[in-house]
TORSEZA-189045 format. One record per residue (C-alpha): z, x, y; residue in one letter. Coordinates in steps of 0.001 Angstrom, whole numbers, padded with zeros to 6 digits, always signed. Layout:
! residues N
ZXYA/...
//
This chain:
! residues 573
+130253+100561+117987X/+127105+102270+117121X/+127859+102157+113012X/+128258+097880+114115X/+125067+098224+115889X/+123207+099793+113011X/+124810+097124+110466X/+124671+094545+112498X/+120433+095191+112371X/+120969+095822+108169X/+122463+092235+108080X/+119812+090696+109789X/+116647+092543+108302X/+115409+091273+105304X/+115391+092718+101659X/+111917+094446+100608X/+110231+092214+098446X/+106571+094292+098870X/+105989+097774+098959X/+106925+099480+102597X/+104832+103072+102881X/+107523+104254+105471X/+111120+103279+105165X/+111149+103985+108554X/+109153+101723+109918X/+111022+098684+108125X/+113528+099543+110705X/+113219+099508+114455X/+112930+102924+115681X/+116244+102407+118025X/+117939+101708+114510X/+117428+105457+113509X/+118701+106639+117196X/+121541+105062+116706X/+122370+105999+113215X/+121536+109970+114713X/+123197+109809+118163X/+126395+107941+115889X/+125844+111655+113488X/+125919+113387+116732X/+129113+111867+117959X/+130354+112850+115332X/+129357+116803+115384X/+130428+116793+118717X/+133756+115605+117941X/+133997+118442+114808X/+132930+121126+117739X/+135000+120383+120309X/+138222+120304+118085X/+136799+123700+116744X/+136517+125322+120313X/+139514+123564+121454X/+142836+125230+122600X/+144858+122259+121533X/+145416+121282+118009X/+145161+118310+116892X/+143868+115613+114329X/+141084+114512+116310X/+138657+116165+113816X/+139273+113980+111387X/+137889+110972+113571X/+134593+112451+114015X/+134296+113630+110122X/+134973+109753+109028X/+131814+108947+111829X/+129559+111493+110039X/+130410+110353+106048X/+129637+106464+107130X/+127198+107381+108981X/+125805+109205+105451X/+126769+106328+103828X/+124610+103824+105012X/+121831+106801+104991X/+122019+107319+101512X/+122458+103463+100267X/+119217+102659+102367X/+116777+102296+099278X/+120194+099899+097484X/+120359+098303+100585X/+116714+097327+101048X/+116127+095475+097727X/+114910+099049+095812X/+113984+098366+092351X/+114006+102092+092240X/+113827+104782+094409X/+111326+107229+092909X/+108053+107013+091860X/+107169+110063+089514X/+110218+112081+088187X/+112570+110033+088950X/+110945+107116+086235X/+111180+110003+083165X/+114502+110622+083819X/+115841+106988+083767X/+113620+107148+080350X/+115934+110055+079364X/+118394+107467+079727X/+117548+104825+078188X/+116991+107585+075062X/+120266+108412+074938X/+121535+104822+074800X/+118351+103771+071904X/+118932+106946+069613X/+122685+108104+070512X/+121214+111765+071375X/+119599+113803+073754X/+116584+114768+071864X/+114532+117383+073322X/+115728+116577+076595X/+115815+119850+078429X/+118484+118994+081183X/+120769+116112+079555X/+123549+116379+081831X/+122231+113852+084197X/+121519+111551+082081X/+124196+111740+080194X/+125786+110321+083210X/+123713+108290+084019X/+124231+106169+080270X/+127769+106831+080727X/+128130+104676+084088X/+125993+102304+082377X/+127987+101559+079363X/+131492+101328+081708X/+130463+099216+084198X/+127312+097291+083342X/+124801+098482+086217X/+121325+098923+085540X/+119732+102138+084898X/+118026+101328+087976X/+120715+101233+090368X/+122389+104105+088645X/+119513+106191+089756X/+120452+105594+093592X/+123851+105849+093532X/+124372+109333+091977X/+122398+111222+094484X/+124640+109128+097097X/+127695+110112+095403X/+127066+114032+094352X/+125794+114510+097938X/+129456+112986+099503X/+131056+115611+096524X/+128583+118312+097950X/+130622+117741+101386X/+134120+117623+100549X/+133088+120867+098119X/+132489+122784+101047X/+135674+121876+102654X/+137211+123048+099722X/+135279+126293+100394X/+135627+126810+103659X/+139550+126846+103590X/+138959+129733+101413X/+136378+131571+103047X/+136985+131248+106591X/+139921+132545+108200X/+140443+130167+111258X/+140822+126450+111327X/+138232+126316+114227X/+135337+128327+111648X/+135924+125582+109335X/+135442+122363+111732X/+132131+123984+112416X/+131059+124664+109467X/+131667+121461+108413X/+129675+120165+111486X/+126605+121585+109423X/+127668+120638+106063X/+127957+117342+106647X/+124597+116349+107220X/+122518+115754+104785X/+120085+119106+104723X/+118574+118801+101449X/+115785+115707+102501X/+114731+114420+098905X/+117400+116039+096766X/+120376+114252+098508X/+118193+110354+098170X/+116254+110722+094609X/+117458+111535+091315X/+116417+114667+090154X/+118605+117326+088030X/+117633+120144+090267X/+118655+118620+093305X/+121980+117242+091926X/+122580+120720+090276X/+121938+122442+094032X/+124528+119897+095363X/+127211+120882+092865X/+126827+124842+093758X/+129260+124950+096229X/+132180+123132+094067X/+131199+126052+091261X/+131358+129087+093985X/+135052+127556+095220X/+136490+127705+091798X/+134427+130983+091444X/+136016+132223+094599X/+139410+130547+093851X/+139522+132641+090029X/+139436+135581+091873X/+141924+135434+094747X/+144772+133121+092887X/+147865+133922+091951X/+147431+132452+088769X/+143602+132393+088214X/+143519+131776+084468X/+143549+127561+085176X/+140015+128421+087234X/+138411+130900+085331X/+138440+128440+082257X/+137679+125366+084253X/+134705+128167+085738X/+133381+128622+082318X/+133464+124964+081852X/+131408+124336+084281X/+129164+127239+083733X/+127812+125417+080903X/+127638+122411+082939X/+124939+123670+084743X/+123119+125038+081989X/+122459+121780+080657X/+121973+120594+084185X/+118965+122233+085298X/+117790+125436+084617X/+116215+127181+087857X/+119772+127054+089124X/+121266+128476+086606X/+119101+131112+087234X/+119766+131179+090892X/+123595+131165+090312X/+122960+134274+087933X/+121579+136026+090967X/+124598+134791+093029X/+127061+136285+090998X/+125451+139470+090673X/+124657+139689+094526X/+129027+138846+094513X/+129373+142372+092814X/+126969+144342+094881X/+128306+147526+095832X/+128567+147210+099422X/+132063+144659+099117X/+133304+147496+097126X/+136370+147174+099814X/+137393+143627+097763X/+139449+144848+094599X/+138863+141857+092511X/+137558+141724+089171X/+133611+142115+088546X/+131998+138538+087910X/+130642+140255+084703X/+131935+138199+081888X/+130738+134964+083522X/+127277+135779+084321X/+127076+136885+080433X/+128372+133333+079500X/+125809+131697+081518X/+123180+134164+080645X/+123759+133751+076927X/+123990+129768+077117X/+120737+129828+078968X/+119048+132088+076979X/+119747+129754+073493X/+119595+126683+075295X/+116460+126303+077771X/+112715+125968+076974X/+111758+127326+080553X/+112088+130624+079726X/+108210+131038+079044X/+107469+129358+082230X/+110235+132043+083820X/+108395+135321+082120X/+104995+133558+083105X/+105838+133641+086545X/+107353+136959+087050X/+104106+138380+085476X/+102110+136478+087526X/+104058+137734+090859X/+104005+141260+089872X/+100002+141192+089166X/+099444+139102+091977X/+101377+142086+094333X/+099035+144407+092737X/+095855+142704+092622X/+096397+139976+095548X/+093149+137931+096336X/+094879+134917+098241X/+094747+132402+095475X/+096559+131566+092277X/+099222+131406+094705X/+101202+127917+096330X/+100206+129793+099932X/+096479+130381+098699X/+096272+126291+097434X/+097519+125105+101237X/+095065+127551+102737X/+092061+126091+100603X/+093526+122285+101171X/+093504+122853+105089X/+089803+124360+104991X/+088659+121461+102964X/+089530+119235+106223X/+088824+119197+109478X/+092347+119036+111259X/+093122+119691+114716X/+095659+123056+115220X/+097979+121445+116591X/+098079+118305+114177X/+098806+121323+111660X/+101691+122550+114199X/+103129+118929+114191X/+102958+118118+110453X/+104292+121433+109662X/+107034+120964+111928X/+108081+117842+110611X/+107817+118686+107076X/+109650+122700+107863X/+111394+122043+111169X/+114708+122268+109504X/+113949+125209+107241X/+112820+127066+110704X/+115568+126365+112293X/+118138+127251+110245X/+116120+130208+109057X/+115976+131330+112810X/+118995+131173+113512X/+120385+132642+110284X/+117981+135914+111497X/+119447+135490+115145X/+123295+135997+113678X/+121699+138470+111369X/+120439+140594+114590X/+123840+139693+115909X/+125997+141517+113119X/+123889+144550+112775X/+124318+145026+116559X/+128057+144575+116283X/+128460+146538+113297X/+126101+149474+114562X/+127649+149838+118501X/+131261+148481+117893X/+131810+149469+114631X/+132955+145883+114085X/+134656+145452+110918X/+132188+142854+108502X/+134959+140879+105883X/+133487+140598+102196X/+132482+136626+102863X/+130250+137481+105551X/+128722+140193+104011X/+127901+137904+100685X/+126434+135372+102915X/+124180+137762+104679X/+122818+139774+101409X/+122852+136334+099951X/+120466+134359+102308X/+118099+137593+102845X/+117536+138365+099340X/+116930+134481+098500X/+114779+133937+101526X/+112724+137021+100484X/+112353+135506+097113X/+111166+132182+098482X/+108310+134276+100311X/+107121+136116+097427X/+106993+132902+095735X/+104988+131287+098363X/+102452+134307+098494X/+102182+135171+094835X/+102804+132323+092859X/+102477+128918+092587X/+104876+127070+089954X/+108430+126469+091245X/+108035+125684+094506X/+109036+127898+097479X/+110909+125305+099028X/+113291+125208+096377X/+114346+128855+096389X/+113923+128590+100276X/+116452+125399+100356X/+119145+127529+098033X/+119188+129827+100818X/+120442+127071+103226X/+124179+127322+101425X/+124330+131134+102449X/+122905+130290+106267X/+126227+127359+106332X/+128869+130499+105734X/+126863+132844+107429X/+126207+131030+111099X/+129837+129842+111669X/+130987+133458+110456X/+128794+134911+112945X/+129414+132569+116381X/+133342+133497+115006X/+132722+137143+115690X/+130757+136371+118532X/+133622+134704+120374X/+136166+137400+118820X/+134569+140306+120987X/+136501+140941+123819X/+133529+140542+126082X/+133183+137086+125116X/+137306+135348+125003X/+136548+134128+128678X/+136439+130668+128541X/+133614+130654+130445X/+131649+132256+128048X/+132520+128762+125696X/+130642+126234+128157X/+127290+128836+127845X/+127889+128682+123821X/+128523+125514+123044X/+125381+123120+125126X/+123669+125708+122749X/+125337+125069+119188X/+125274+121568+120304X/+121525+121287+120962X/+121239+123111+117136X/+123118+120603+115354X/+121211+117385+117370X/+118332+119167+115974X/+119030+119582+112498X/+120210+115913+112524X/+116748+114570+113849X/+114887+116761+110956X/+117576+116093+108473X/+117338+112589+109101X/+113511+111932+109013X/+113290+114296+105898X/+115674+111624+103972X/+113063+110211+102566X/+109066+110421+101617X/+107247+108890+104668X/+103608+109265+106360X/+105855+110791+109088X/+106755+113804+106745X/+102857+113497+105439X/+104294+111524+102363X/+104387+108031+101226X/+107846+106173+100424X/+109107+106596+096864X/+110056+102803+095951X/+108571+101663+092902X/+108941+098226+092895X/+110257+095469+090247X/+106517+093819+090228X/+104954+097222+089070X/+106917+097275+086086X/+106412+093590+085196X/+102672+094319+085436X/+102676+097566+083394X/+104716+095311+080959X/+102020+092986+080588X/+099534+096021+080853X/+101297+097498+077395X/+101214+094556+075766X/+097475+093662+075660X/+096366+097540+076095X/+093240+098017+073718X/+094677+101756+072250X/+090744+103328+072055X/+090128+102289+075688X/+091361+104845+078206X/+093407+103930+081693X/+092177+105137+085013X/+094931+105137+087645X/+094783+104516+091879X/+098064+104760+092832X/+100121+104469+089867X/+101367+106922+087466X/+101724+104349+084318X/+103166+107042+081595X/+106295+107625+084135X/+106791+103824+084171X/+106206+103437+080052X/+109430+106360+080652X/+111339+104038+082073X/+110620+101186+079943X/+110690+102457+076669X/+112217+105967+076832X/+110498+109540+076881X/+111072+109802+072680X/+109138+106439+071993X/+105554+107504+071254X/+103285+107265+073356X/+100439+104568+073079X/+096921+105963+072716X/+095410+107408+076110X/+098403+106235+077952X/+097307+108749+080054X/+094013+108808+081854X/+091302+110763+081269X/+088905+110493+083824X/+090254+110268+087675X/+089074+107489+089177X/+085544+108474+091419X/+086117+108780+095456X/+084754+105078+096662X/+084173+103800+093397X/+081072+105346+093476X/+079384+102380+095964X/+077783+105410+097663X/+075245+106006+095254X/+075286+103115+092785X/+076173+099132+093217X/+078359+099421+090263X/+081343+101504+089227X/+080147+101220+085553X/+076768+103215+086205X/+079795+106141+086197X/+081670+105499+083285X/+080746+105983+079847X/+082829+104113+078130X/+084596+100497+079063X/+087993+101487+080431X/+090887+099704+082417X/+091587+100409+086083X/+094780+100086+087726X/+095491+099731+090934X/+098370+099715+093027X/+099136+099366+096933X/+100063+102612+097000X/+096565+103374+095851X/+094914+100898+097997X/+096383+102277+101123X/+097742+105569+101047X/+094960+107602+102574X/+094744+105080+105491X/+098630+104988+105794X/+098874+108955+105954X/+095789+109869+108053X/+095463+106467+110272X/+093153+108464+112436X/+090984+110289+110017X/+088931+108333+108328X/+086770+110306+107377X/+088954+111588+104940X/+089729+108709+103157X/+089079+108485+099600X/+088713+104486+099597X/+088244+101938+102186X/+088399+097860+103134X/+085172+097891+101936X/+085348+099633+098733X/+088069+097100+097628X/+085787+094473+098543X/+083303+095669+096695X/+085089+095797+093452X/+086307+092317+093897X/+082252+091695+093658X/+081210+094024+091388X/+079538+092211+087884X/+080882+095423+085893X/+084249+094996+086323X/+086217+092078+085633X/+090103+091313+087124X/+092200+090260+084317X/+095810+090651+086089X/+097259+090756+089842X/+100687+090716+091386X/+101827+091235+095050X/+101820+094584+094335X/+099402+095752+091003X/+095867+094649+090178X/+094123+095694+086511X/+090278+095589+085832X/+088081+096237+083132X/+085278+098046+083921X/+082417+097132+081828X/+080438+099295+079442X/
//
């Protein structure tokens, strides 16, 4: 009834035909609760069959709740009226596309697997590059669940260890990376189909059928992205570590050679990877809190005046998952040690790989976040999340295997508890789906009128005249028009950024700060975005009402194109 409910208000909202900030507020707010209390339903349903005495197939009921549920999550920007969901990265690699289908090869494309797909679909069933770019992350993020049912029948021992874990695997953790194309986020989502046949090659009976499908798809993700491939190199290795010396299986050497060796000829971001392991290392030595992706939020927050606790709130929405999971993941941690060191509780190999796993990974998102500032914490930090899925189920299991605990008693105090952790992690899962001012971001769409403008806009471009931007990144679009290979026009990219108010503040005309006569494009996104993310702080907007009215007025520049959604000037010279 509540999956009706929520389609019921699809059915009878309309398409987007302008650009919405929040995708969230297109919606009424008791659209989301339902879509999270249905999610929770469903969890609930997963638990209680996992902490049940009886067996039966009622499990598979609340699963079915959960993947619609996802569903109509993921198809939100398809069932809106998207153009496209993505506004920066996710243009270029459409252009990658349309590459492969102009020239018949990748070019210098440094991750082609994607779009190799993505031209593939195209040519079978006619859909637009466009929608193509929604419905992958939809579908690799439904893969990403059934892969860790796959998994869990191997790593977990009881039934009940698996209906949990899949009460956490089923939501959709990853924010961005399970709604936006982008080759690192669909290369995270396959990981846990590559560490079942990984895991399968080593405990089958006849492993030989795995370990070539696991080279296979070894050099998969090469080609797919290459931090991962990086991160899965660390994986294996962590897999041999002496400590599950008790597993006699073969060492994962041979396959972290194959990877290491593809990498190695294959990707261009090995520079970038020596770079920033320098940089770390004479960062730890010579630390002065900058240079760093710490030290840049540290000089971004002094730069404002923001209340504490706005800070709190913000960083709670944006982290609030992270924390949690990474809390709880150092609860369980506690947990084992405490078993291990005063019961002399037996740890199986699974648990201790998820364990060493998620320490050393969170540890390397830290050092990251202090002494460097290319890759992104976050993404190290999220890769971590796949070890805290094995490692909290594997935990509460040895929790409720102590003798101290069997009481059934002891189940009602345990499970209001896990139950309050996975409403949680569906509220921030859910409201990290997508960019919004409520995760201090604005939504991704990029609408059809944008690139009819910039059409237009490359058409009658004067090449020696450079582009200022407000809210539109026009080389990404020219990506998705043309392709990354075609060449770009002259100063397709913009050389000056555009000044903060147009420079009314000291002069009556924005051409008293240019130089030269350039064009200026500007975008809702641009218009608004300031006043969208920081309603109540004006004084840190870059451009108000006023400004815009001013241009309109201003004898410099002249408007030679406007849309619902794109205006273009020429400013004077």
């Amino acid at each position: 009834m509540l999956i009706l409910s929520t389609l019921s208000i699809i059915i009878h909202n309309s398409s987007a035909n302008v650009y919405t900030f929040s995708i969230y507020e297109s919606y009424p707010e008791y659209f989301w609760l339902l879509i999270i209390i249905a999610l929770f339903i469903g969890q609930i349903i997963l638990l209680n069959s996992a902490f049940s005495k009886s067996k039966t197939n009622s499990w598979i009921a609340g699963f079915l709740i959960i993947i619609i549920s996802d569903l109509i999550l993921l198809l939100m920007p398809i069932i809106k009226g998207y153009f496209v969901n993505g506004r920066y990265d996710a243009l270029t690699h459409i252009g990658y596309m349309v590459d492969i289908r102009k020239y018949h090869n990748i070019g210098s494309n440094p991750y082609p697997i994607l779009h190799i797909w993505g031209f593939v679909l195209n040519y079978m069933s006619g859909l637009s590059y466009n929608d193509i770019s929604m419905l992958i992350p939809a579908f690799l993020s439904l893969f990403y669940i059934f892969s860790w049912y796959l998994l869990g029948r191997l790593v977990f021992k009881k039934n009940n260890m698996i209906l949990f874990m899949l009460s956490m695997s089923s939501i959709l953790l990853f924010g961005s990376k399970n709604s936006m194309l982008s080759p690192n986020g669909e290369t995270l989502l396959f990981v846990p189909f590559f560490l079942y046949i990984f895991f399968k090659s080593r405990v089958a009976k006849k492993p030989i059928p795995y370990e070539i499908l696991l080279i296979l798809i070894s050099f998969f993700v090469v080609f797919s992205h290459p931090l991962i491939s990086i991160l899965l190199i660390m994986t294996l290795i962590i897999s041999d570590y002496p400590i599950f010396a008790t597993v006699k299986w073969r060492k994962s050497n041979y396959i972290v050679l194959i990877i290491l060796c593809c990498f190695l000829m294959w990707s261009s971001y090995i520079p970038i990877l020596t770079n920033n392991i320098k940089l770390i290392l004479d960062n730890m030595i010579l630390y002065d809190g900058t240079g760093s992706e710490l030290g840049r939020y540290s000089n971004s927050l002094n730069s404002v005046h923001i209340p504490f606790l706005y800070i709190v709130i913000i960083g709670l929405r944006l982290y609030g998952l992270e924390v949690l999971l990474g809390v709880l993941s150092l609860i369980c941690i506690s947990l084992v040690f405490i078993f291990w060191k005063k019961y002399h509780v037996e740890i199986d190999y699974y648990h201790k790989f998820s364990i060493v796993g998620w320490l050393f990974f969170v540890l390397l998102s830290l050092l990251i976040l202090i002494f460097a500032d290319s890759f992104g914490f976050i993404r190290i930090y999220q890769y971590s999340i796949l070890f805290s899925i094995m490692l909290i189920p594997l935990s509460i299991n040895m929790l409720l295997e102590r003798t101290e605990v069997k009481e059934k008693k002891h189940h009602f105090k345990l499970l209001p508890l896990l139950s309050l952790f996975l409403l949680l992690i569906t509220y921030f899962s859910t409201y990290n789906l997508f960019f919004a001012p409520i995760n201090l971001n604005i939504d991704q769409q990029t609408p059809e009128s944008e690139f009819s403008g910039m059409e237009v806009f490359y058409h009658v471009k004067n090449n020696s005249q450079p582009t200022l931007e407000l809210g539109i990144t026009n080389f990404r679009v020219y990506d998705a028009v043309y392709g990354v290979a075609e060449g770009k026009k002259e100063k397709i990219r913009y050389t000056n950024p555009v000044i903060e108010h147009f420079d009314y503040t000291s002069n009556s005309s924005i051409n008293s700060y240019y130089n030269e006569t350039s064009y200026l494009l500007i975008s809702d996104v641009g218009r608004y975005q300031k006043q969208k993310l920081f309603p109540d702080l004006k004084s840190e907007w870059d451009f108000t009402p006023k400004d815009f009215k001013k241009l309109n007025n201003d004898a410099g520049v002249t408007k030679f194109y406007s849309n619902k959604f794109l205006e273009m000037y020429i400013i004077n010279h």
